[in-house]
C-alpha positions as CSV (number, residue, x, y, z in Angstrom):
1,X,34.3,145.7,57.8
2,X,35.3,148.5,60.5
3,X,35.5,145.8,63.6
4,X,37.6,143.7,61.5
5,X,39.9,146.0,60.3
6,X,40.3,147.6,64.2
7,X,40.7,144.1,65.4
8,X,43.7,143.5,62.8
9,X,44.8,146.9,64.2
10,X,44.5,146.0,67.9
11,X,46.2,142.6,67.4
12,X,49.1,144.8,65.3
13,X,49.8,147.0,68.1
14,X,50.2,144.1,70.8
15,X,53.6,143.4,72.2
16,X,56.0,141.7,70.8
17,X,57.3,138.8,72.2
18,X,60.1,135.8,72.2
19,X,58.6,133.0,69.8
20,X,61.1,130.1,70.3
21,X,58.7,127.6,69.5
22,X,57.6,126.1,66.2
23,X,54.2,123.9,64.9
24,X,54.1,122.7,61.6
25,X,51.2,121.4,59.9
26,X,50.4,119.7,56.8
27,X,47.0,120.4,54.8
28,X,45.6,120.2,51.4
29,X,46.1,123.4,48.8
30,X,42.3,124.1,49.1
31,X,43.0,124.5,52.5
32,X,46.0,126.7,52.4
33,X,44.3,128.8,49.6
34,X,41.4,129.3,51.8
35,X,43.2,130.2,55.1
36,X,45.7,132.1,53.0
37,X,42.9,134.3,51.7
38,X,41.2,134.5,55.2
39,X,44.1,136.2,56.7
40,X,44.5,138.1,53.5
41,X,40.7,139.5,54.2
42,X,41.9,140.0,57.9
43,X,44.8,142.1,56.8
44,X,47.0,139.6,59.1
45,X,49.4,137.2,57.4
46,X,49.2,133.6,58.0
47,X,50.8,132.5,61.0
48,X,49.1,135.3,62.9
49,X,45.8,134.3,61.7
50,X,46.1,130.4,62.2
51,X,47.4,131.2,65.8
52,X,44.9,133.8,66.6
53,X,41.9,131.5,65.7
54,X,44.0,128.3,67.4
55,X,44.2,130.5,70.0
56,X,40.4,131.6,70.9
57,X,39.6,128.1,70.2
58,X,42.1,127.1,72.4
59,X,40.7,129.0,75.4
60,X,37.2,128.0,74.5
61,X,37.9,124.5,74.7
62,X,39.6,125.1,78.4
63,X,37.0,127.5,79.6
64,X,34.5,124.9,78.7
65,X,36.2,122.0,80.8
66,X,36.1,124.2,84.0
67,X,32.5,124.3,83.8
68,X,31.2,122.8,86.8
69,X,29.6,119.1,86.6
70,X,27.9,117.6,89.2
71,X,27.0,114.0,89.7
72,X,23.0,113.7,89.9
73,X,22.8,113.6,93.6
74,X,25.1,116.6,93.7
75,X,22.9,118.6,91.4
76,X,20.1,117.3,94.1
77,X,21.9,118.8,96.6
78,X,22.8,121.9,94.9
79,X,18.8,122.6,93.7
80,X,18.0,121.9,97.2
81,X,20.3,124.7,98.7
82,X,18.8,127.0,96.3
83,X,15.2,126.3,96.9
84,X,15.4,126.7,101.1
85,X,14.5,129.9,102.6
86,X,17.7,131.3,103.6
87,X,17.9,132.7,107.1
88,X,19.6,135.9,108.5
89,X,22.5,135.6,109.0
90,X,23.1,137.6,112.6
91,X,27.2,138.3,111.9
92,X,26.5,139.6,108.2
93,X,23.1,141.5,109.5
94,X,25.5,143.3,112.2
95,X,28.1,144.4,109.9
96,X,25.1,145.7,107.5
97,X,23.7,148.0,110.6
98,X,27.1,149.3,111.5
99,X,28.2,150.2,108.1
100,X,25.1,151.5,106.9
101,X,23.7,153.5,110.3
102,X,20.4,150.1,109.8
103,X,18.6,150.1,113.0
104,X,16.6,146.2,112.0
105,X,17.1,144.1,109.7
106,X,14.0,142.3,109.1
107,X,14.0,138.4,109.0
C-alpha cells in the first residue's frame, strides 16, 4: 500500500504540462466502474490513471520492437563471433599499459 500511495505521490508532483490534445473512448459501464475504482484505489483520478497505464504499455510495446531479430544465418553468424577465441588486440593492450603503468599483457 506504501509503494502505491508514493507512486501516486511521485506522479502528483511531476510537472505540469500543455495538454492540447484529446482521446476519447467508448466502453461498457462495467468497464468504467472498474477503471473508475482502480484510479480511485490509486488515489489518481481517471484520465491520469488511463494515461499512466496507456503510457507504460505504450513504451513496452516500443521497447519490445527494438529488440534485435536476426535472420537464422545471422544468429549463425552472431553465435559464431561469440564462440571464437578473441585475440589481443595490440592498440587496446597499449593504451591498457600506458594508463595503468602494465608492463605485459598476456595473450
Amino acid at each position: 500500500m506504501y509503494i502505491q500511495s508514493a507512486y501516486a505521490e511521485v506522479l502528483r508532483r511531476q510537472p505540469m504540462t500543455t495538454k492540447t490534445e484529446r482521446i476519447n473512448v467508448r466502453c461498457s459501464e462495467d468497464s468504467l466502474k472498474l477503471l473508475r475504482d482502480a484510479a480511485e484505489l490509486q488515489g489518481q483520478d481517471l484520465t491520469s490513471f488511463i494515461m499512466g497505464a496507456s503510457l507504460e504499455r505504450a513504451r513496452a510495446v516500443m521497447a519490445e520492437e527494438r529488440v534485435l531479430r536476426l535472420s537464422p544465418a545471422e544468429l549463425l553468424q552472431v553465435e559464431s563471433a561469440l564462440e571464437s577465441e578473441a585475440g589481443v588486440n595490440p592498440q587496446l593492450a597499449a593504451l591498457v599499459r600506458a594508463v595503468h603503468g602494465v608492463q605485459h599483457v598476456s595473450t
